[in-house]
TORKOL-4160 file (C-alpha; in steps of 0.2 Angstrom, whole numbers, padded with zeros to 4 digits, m for minus):
421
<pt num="1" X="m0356" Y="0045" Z="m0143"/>
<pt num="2" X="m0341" Y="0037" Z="m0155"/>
<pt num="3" X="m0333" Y="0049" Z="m0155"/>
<pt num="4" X="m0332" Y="0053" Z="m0137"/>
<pt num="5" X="m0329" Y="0034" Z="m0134"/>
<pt num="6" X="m0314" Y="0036" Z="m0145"/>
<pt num="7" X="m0309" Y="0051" Z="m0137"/>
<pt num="8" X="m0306" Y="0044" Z="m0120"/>
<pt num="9" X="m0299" Y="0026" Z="m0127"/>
<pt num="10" X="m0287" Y="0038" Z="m0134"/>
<pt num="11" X="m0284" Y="0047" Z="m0118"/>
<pt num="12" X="m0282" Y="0031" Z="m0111"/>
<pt num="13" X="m0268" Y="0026" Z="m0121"/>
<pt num="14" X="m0257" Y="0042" Z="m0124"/>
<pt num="15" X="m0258" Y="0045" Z="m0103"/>
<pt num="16" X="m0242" Y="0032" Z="m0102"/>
<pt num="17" X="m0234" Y="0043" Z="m0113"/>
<pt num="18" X="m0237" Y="0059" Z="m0105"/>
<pt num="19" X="m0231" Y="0053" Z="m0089"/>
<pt num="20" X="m0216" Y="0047" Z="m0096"/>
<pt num="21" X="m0212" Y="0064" Z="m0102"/>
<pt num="22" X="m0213" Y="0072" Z="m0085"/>
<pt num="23" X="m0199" Y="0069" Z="m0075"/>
<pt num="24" X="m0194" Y="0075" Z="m0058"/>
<pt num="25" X="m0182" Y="0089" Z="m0053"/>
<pt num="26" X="m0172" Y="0089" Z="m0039"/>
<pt num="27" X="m0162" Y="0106" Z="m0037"/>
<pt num="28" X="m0148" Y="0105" Z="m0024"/>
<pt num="29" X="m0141" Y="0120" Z="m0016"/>
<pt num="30" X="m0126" Y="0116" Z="m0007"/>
<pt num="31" X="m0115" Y="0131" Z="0000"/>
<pt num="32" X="m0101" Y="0126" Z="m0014"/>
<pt num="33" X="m0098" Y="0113" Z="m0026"/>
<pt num="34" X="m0084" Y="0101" Z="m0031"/>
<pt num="35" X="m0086" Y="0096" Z="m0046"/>
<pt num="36" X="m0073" Y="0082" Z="m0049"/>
<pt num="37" X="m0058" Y="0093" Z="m0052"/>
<pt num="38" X="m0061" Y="0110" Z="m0042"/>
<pt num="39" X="m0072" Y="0118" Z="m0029"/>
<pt num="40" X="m0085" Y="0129" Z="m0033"/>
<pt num="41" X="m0093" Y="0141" Z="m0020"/>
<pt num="42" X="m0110" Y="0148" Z="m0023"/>
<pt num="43" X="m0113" Y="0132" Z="m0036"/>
<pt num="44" X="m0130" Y="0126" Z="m0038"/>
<pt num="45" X="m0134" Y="0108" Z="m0045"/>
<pt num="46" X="m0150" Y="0103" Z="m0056"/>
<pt num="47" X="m0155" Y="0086" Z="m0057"/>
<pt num="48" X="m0167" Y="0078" Z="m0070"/>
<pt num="49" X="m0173" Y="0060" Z="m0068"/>
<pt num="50" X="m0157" Y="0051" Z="m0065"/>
<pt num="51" X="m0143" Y="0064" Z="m0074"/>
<pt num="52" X="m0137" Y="0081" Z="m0068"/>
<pt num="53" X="m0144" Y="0092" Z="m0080"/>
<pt num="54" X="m0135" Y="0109" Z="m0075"/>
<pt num="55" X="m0122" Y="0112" Z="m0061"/>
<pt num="56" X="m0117" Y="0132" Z="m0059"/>
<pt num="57" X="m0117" Y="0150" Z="m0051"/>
<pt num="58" X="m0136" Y="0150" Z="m0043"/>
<pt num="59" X="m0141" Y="0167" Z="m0053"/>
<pt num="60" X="m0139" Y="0154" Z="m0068"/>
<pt num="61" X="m0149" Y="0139" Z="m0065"/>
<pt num="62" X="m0167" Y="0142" Z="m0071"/>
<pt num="63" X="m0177" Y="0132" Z="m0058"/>
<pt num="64" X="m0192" Y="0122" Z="m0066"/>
<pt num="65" X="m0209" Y="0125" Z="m0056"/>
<pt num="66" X="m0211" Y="0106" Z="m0051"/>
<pt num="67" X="m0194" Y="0104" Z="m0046"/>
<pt num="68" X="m0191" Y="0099" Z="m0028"/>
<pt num="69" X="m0179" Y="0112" Z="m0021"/>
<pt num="70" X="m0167" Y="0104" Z="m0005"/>
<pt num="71" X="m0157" Y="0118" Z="0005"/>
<pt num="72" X="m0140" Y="0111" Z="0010"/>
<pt num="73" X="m0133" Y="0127" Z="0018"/>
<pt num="74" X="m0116" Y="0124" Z="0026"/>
<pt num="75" X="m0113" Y="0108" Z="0015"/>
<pt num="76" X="m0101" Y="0103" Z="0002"/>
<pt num="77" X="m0108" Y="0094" Z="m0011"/>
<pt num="78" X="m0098" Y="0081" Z="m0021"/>
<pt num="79" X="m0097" Y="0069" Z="m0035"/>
<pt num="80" X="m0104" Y="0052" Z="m0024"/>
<pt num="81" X="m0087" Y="0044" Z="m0018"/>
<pt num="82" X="m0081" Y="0029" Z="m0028"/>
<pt num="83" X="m0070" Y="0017" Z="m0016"/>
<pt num="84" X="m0056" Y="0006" Z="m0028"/>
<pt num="85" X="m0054" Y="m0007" Z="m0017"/>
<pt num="86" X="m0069" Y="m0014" Z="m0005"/>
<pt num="87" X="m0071" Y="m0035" Z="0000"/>
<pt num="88" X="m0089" Y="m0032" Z="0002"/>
<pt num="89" X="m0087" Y="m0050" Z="0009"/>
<pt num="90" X="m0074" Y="m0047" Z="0025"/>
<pt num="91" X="m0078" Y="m0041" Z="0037"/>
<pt num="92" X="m0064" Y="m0033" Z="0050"/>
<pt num="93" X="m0050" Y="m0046" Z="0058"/>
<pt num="94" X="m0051" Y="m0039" Z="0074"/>
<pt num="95" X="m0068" Y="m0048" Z="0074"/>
<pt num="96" X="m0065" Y="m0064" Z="0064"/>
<pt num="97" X="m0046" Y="m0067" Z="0056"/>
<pt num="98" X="m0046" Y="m0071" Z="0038"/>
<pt num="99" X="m0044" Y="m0089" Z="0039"/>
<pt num="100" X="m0061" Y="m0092" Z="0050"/>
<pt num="101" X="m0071" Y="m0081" Z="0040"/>
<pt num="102" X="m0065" Y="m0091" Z="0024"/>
<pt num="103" X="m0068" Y="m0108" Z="0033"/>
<pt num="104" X="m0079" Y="m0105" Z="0047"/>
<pt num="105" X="m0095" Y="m0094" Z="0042"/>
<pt num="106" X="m0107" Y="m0100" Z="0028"/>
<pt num="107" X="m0109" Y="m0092" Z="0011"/>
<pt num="108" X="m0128" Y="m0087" Z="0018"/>
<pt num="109" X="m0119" Y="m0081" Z="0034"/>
<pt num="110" X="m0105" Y="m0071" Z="0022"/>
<pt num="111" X="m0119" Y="m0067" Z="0008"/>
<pt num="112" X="m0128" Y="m0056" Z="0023"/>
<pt num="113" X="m0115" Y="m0050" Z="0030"/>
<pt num="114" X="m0112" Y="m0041" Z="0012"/>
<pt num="115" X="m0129" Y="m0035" Z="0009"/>
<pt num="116" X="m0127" Y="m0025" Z="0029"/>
<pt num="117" X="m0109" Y="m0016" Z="0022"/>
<pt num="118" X="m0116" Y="m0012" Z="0006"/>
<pt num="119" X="m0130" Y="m0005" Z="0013"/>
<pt num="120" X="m0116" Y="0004" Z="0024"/>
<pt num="121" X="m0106" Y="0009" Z="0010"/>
<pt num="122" X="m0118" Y="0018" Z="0001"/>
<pt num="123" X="m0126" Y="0030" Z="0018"/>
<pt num="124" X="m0107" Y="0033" Z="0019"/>
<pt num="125" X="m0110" Y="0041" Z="0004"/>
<pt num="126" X="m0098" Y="0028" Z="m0011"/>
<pt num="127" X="m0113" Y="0025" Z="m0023"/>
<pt num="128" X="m0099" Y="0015" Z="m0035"/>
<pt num="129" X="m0086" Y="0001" Z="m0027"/>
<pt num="130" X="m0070" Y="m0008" Z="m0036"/>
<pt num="131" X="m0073" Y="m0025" Z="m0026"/>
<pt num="132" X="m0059" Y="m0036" Z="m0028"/>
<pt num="133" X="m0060" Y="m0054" Z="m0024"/>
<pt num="134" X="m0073" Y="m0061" Z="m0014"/>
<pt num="135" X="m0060" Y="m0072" Z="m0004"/>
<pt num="136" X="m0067" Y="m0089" Z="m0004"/>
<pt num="137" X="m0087" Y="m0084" Z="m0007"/>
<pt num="138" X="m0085" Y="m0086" Z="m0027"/>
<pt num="139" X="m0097" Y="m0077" Z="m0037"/>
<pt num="140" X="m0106" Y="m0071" Z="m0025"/>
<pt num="141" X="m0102" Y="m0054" Z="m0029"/>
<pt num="142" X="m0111" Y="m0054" Z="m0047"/>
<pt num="143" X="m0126" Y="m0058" Z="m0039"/>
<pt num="144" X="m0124" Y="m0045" Z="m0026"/>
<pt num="145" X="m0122" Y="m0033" Z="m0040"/>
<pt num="146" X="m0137" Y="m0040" Z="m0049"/>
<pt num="147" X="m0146" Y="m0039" Z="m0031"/>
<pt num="148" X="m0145" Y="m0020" Z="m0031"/>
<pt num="149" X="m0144" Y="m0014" Z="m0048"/>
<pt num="150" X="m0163" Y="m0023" Z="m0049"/>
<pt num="151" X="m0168" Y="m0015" Z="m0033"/>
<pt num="152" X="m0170" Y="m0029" Z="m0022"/>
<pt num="153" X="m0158" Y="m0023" Z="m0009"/>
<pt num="154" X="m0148" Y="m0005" Z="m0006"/>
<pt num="155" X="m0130" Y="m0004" Z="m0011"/>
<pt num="156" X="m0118" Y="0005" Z="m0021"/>
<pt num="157" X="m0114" Y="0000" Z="m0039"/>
<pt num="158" X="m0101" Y="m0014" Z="m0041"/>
<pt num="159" X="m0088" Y="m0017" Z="m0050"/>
<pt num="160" X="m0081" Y="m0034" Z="m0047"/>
<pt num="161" X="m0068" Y="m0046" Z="m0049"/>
<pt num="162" X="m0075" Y="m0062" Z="m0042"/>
<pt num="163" X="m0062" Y="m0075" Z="m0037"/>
<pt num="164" X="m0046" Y="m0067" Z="m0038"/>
<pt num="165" X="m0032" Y="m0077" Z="m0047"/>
<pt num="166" X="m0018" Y="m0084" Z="m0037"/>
<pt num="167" X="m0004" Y="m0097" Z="m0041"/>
<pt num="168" X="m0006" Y="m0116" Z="m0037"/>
<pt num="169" X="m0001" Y="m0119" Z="m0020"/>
<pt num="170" X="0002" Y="m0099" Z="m0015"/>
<pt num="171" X="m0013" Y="m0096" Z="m0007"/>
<pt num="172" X="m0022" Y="m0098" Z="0009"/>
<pt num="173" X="m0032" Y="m0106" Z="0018"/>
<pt num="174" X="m0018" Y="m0121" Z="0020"/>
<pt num="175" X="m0018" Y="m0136" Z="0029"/>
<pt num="176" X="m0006" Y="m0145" Z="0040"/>
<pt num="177" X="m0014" Y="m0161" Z="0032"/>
<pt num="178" X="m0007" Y="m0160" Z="0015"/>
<pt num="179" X="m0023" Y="m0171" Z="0010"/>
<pt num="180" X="m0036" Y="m0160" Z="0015"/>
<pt num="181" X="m0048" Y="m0153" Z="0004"/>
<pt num="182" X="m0051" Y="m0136" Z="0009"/>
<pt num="183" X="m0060" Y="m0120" Z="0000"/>
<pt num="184" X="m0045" Y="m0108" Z="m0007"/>
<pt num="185" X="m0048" Y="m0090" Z="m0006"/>
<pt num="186" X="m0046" Y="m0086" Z="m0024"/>
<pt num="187" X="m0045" Y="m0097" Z="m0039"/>
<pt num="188" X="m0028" Y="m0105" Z="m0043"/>
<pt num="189" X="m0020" Y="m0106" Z="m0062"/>
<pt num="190" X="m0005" Y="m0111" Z="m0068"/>
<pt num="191" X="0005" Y="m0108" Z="m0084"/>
<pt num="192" X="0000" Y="m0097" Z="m0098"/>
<pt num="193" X="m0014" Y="m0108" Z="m0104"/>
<pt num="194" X="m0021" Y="m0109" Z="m0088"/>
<pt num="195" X="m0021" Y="m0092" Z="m0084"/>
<pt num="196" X="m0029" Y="m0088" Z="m0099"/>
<pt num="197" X="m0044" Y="m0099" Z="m0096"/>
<pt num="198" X="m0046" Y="m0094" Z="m0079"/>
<pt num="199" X="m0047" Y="m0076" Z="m0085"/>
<pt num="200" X="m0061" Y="m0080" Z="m0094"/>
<pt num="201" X="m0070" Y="m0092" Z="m0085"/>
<pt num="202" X="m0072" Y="m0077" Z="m0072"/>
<pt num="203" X="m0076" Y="m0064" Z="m0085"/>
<pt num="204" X="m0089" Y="m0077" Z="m0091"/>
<pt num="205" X="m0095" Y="m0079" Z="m0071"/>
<pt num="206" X="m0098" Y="m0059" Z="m0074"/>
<pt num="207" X="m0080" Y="m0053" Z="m0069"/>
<pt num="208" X="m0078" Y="m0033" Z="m0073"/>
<pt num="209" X="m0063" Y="m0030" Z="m0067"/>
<pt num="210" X="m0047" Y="m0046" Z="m0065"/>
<pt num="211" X="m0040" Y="m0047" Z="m0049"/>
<pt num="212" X="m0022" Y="m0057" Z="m0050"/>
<pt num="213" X="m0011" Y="m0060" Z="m0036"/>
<pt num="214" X="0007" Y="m0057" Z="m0045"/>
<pt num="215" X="0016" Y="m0060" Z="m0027"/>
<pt num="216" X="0012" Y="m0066" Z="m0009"/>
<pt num="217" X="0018" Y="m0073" Z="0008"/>
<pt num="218" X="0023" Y="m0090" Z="0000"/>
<pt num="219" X="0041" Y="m0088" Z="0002"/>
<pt num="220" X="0054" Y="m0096" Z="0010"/>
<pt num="221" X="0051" Y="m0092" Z="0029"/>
<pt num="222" X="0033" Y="m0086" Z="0024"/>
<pt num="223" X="0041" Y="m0072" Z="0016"/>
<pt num="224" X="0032" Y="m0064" Z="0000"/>
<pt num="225" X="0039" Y="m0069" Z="m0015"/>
<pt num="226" X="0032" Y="m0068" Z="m0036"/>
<pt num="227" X="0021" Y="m0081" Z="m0040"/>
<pt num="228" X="0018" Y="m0080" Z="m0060"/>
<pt num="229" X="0030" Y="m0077" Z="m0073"/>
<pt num="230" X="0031" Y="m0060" Z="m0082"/>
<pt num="231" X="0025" Y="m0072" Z="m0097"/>
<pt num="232" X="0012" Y="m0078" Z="m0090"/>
<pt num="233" X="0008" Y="m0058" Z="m0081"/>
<pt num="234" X="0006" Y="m0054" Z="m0100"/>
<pt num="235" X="m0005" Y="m0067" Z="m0106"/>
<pt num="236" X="m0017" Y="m0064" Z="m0094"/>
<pt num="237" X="m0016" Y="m0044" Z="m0098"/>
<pt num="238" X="m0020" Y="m0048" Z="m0114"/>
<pt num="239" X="m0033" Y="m0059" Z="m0114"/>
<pt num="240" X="m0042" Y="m0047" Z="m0101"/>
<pt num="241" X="m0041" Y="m0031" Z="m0110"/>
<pt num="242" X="m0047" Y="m0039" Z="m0126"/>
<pt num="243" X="m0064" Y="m0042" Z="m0119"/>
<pt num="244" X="m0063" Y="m0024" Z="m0111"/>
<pt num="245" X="m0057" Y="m0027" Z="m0095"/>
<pt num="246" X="m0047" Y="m0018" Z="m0082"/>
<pt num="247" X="m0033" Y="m0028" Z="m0073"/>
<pt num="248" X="m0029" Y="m0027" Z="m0055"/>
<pt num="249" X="m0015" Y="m0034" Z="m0046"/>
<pt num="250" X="m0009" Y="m0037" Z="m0027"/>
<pt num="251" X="0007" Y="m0034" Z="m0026"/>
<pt num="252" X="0019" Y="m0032" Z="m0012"/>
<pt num="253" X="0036" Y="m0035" Z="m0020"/>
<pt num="254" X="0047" Y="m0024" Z="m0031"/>
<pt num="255" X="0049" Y="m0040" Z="m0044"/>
<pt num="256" X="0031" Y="m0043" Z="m0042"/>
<pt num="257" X="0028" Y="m0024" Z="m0048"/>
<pt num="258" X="0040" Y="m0025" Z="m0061"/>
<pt num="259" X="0034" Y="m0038" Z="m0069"/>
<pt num="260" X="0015" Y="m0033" Z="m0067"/>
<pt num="261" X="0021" Y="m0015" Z="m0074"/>
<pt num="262" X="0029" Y="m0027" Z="m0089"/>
<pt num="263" X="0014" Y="m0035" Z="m0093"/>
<pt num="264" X="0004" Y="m0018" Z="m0092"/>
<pt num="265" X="m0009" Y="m0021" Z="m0077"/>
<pt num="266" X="m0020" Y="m0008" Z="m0075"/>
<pt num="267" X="m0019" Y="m0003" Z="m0057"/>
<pt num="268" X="m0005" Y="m0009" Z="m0043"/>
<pt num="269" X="m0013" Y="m0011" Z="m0025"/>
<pt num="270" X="m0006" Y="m0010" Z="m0011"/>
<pt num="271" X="0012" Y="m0007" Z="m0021"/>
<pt num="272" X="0023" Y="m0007" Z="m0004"/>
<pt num="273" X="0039" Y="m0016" Z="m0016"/>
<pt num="274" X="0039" Y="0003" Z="m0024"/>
<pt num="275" X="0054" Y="0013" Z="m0030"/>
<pt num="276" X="0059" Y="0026" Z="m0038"/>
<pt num="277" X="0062" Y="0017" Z="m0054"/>
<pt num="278" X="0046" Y="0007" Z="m0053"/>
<pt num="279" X="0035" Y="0024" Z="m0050"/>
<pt num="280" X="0043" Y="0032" Z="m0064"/>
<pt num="281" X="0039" Y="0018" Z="m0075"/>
<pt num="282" X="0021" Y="0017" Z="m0069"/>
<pt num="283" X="0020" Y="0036" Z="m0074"/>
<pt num="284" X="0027" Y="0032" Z="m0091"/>
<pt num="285" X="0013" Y="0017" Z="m0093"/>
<pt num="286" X="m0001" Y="0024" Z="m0088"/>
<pt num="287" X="m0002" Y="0012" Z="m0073"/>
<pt num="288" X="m0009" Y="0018" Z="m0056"/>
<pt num="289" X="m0007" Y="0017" Z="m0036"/>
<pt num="290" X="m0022" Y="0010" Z="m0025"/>
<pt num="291" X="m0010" Y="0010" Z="m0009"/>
<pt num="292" X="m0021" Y="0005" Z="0003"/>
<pt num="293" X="m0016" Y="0012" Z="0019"/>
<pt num="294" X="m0027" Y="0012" Z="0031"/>
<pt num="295" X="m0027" Y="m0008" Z="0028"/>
<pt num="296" X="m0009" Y="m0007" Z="0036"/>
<pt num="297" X="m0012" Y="0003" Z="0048"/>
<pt num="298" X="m0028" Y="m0009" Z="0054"/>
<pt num="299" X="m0019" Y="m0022" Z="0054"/>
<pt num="300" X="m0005" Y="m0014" Z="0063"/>
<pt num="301" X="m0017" Y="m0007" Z="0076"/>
<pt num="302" X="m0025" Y="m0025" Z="0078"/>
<pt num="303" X="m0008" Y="m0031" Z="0082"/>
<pt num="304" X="m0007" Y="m0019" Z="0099"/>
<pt num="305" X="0001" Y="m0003" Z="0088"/>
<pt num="306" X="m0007" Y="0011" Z="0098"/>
<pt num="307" X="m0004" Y="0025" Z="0081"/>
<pt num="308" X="0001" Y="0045" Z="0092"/>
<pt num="309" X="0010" Y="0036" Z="0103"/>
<pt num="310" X="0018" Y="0020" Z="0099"/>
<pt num="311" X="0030" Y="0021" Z="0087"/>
<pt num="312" X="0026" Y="0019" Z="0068"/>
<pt num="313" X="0030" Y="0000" Z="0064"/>
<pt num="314" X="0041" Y="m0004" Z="0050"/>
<pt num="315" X="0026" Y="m0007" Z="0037"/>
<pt num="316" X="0016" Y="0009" Z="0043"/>
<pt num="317" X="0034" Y="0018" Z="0039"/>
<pt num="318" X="0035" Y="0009" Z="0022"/>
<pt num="319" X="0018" Y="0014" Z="0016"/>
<pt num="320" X="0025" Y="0032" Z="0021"/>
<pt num="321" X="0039" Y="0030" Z="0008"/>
<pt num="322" X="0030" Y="0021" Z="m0006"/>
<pt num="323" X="0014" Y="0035" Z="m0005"/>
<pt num="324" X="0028" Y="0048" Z="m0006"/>
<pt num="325" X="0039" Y="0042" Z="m0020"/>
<pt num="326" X="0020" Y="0039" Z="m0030"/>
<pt num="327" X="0017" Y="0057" Z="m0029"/>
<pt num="328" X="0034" Y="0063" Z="m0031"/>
<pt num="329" X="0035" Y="0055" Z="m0048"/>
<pt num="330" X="0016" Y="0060" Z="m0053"/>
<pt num="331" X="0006" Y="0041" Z="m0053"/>
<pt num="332" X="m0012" Y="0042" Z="m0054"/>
<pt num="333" X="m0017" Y="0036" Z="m0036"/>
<pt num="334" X="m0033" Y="0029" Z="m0034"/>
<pt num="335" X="m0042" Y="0031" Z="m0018"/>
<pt num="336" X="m0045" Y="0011" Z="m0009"/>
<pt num="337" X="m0044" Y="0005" Z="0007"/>
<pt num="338" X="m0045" Y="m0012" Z="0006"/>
<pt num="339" X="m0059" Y="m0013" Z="0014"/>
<pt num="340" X="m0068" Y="m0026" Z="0025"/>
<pt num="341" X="m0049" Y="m0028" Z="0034"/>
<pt num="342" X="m0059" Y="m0013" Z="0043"/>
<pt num="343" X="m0075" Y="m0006" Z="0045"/>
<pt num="344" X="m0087" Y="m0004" Z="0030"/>
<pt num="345" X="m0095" Y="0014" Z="0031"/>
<pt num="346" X="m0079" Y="0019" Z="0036"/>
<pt num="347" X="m0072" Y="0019" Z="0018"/>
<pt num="348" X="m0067" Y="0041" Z="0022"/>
<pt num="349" X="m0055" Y="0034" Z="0034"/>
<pt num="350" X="m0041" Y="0031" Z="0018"/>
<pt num="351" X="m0045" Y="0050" Z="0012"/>
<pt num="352" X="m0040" Y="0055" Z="0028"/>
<pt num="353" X="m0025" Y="0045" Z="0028"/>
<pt num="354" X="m0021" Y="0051" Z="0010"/>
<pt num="355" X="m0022" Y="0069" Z="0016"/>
<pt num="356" X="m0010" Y="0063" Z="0033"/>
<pt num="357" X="0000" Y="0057" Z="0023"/>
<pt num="358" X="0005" Y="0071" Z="0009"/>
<pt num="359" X="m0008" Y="0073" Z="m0001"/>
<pt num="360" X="m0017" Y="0089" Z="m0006"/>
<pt num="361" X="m0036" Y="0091" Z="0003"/>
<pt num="362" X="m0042" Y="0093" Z="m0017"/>
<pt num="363" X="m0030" Y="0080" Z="m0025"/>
<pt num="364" X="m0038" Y="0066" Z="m0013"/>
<pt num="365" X="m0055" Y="0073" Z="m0018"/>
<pt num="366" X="m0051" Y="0070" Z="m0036"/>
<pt num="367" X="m0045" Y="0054" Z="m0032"/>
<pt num="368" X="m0060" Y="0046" Z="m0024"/>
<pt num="369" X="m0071" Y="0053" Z="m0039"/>
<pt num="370" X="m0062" Y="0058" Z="m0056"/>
<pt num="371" X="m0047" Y="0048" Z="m0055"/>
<pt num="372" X="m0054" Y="0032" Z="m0049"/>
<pt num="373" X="m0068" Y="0035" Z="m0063"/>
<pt num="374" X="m0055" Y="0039" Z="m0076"/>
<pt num="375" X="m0044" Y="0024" Z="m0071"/>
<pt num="376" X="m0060" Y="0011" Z="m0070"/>
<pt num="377" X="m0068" Y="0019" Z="m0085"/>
<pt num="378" X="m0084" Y="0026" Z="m0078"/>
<pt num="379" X="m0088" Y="0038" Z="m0089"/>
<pt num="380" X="m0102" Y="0047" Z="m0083"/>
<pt num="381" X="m0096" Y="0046" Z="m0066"/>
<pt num="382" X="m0086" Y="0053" Z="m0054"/>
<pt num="383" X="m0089" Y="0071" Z="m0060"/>
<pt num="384" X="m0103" Y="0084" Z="m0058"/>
<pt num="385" X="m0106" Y="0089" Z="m0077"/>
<pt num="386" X="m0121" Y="0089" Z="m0087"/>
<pt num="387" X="m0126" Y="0072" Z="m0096"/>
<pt num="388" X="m0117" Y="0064" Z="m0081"/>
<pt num="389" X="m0126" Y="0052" Z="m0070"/>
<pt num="390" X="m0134" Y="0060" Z="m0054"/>
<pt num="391" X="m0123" Y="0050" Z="m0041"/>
<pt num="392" X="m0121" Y="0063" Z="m0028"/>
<pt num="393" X="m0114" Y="0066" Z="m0008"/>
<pt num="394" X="m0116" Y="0080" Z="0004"/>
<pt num="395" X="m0106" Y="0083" Z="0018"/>
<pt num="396" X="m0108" Y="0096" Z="0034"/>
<pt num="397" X="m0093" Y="0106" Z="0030"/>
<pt num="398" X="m0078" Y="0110" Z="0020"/>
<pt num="399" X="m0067" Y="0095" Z="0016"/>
<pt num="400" X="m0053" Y="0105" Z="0009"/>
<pt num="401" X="m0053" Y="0112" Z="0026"/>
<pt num="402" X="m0055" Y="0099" Z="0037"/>
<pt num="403" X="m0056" Y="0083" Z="0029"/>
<pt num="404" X="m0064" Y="0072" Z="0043"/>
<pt num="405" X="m0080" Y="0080" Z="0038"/>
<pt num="406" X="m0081" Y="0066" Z="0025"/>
<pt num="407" X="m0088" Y="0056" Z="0039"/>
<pt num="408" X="m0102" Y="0069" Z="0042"/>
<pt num="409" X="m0114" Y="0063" Z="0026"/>
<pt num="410" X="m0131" Y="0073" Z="0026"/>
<pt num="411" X="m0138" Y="0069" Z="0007"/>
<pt num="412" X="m0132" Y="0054" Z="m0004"/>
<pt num="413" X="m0141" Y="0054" Z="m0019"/>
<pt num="414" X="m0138" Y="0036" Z="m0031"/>
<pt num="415" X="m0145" Y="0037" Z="m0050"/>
<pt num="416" X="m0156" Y="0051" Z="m0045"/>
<pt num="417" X="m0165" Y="0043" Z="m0032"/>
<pt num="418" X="m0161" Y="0050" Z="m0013"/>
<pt num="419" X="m0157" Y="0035" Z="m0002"/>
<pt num="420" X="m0151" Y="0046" Z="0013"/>
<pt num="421" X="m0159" Y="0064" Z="0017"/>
């Protein structure tokens, strides 16, 4: 009787451990495979717990018996989508303009909002986001992040920037009442001592990435302008990628480029200052594009542009030059579209743009997975390749082919775990 007794208090306790050893296979068999850097018809993909375990020719992949087999015939399946620049807390300004949002909705109100268009972004199929600034809702973001990554709500994973940066007295809302004490839309420094603690005041508010605005509309006239000093640019660099941080800057001016290429920023958004020169630069250092264009051309539509039959405004036009002087001179150029100034869920829209606009079906592809992962450094993202984390997209379709199929998400897959089937 002992020893039977001791039998099944041993069963008891080793059944955890069994369990644990077992885990679930999910074998996907798309019609072909893109893979990060090239597409692969006939490829099969494994996945075991929450990594890919083996991604190749279907006569290769040995298919365990428990493993639970999904047929995606006529789909393309994809690294999941990584968008580099998202304001999970806007929402479009056709509905509400910036300024109200900032000053008229609640933080509840805003922190809502956010949980509805990260829920949005990941069925879309981005299971990672860049976010870059939560525009007056300050750390809010970090506990979004902390919201999904523990399960409480759906979303993608985030990186994010928390209050951007911006120069004393550059940034909006403003006030006709020069007494008024109103919330600011990012956090304000000043000098090179005040730059570098606000750098790491936000890193220590859970900041991944540093968001700086190294130029806006504070001009004479409203007309943008530089707002810190290459000096200052520098500081703030340094004490960033010291603590392992990436470095994001707006920048809309060709002196506010040059001196954020100076200073050695990591990425450039929006970049509509561009030249030649300055691309050439960028290449040199390393430093890429997020161009952001389908934030312009919102923005232009929402001002009465009607794009196919209206002629292309001066900015819309710009954003064609800068995009094509990028890629002439070979800078890395990350796939974002500023986000939130439009529809969230409606992050493929840029893609689209990217591909209207010059670039390769397959180069944009990279860009939204293996570049962006590269430039943000994911390193077990944005590529199907064994060890790599199973963060997956299926779409009805070729994208090569026709690139609007991006919208047509049949299978999103997050850490191994389907969210949408």
């Amino acid at each position: 009787m002992k020893k039977i007794i001791a039998t099944i208090i041993l069963l008891i306790f080793c059944l955890p451990i069994f369990a644990q050893k077992t885990e679930l296979y999910i074998l996907l068999k798309p019609d072909r495979v893109f893979d990060g850097e090239q597409m692969h018809p006939g490829w099969w993909v494994l996945v075991k717990g929450n990594h890919i375990e083996t991604a190749g020719e279907a006569a290769t992949i040995k298919t365990p018996g428990n493993a639970k087999v999904i047929d995606l015939k006529g789909t393309t399946l994809m690294p999941g989508l990584i968008e580099g620049h998202s304001h999970l807390f806007l929402h479009p300004y056709n509905e509400t303009a910036w300024n109200d949002q900032v000053l008229g909705e609640s933080r509840a109100e805003r922190t809502a909002r956010a949980v509805n268009h990260a829920r949005a972004t990941l069925m879309a199929g981005f299971t990672t986001v860049r976010d870059l600034g939560t525009e007056g809702a300050t750390y809010d973001d970090a506990g979004l992040k902390t919201a999904i990554e523990k399960g409480i709500i759906p979303g993608p994973r985030m990186l994010v920037a928390t209050r951007a940066i911006v120069a004393t007295g550059s940034y909006g809302p403003k006030s006709e009442v020069a007494e008024a004490s109103i919330i600011k839309g990012g956090e304000e420094a000043d000098g090179i001592d005040g730059i570098a603690r606000v750098v790491r005041s936000q890193i220590g508010h859970g900041a991944d990435v540093v968001k700086i605005y190294v130029d806006y509309r504070w001009g004479l006239n409203s007309t943008a302008a530089p707002t810190f000093t290459e000096e200052e640019l520098k500081v703030a660099v340094q004490v960033a990628k010291s603590s392992g941080r990436t470095v994001a800057v707006h920048a809309s001016t060709t002196e506010g480029m040059r001196r954020a290429i100076a200073a050695g920023v990591t990425t450039i958004e929006h970049g509509d200052g561009g030249t030649p020169e300055l691309f050439k630069l960028m290449k040199e250092k390393g430093i890429a594009l997020c161009p952001t264009l389908n934030a312009t051309e919102s923005i232009s539509g929402y001002k009465g542009w009607k794009k196919g039959i209206d002629p292309d405004p001066a900015v819309v036009k710009q954003k064609h030059y800068i995009f094509t002087e990028a890629l002439k001179a070979g800078v890395a150029i990350c796939m974002g579209g500023d986000v939130g100034v439009f529809s969230h869920g409606d992050n493929a829209r840029e893609m689209i743009l990217m591909a209207e606009y010059g670039m390769k079906p397959l180069v944009v592809l990279r860009s939204a997975t293996s570049v962006n992962a590269a430039v943000f450094g994911l390193k077990d993202l944005g590529n199907i390749k064994t060890g790599y984390l199973a963060d997956l997209v299926a779409v009805n379709g070729n994208p090569v082919e026709d690139m609007k199929v991006l919208k047509m998400v049949k299978l999103v897959v997050k850490d191994g775990v389907i969210v949408k089937e």
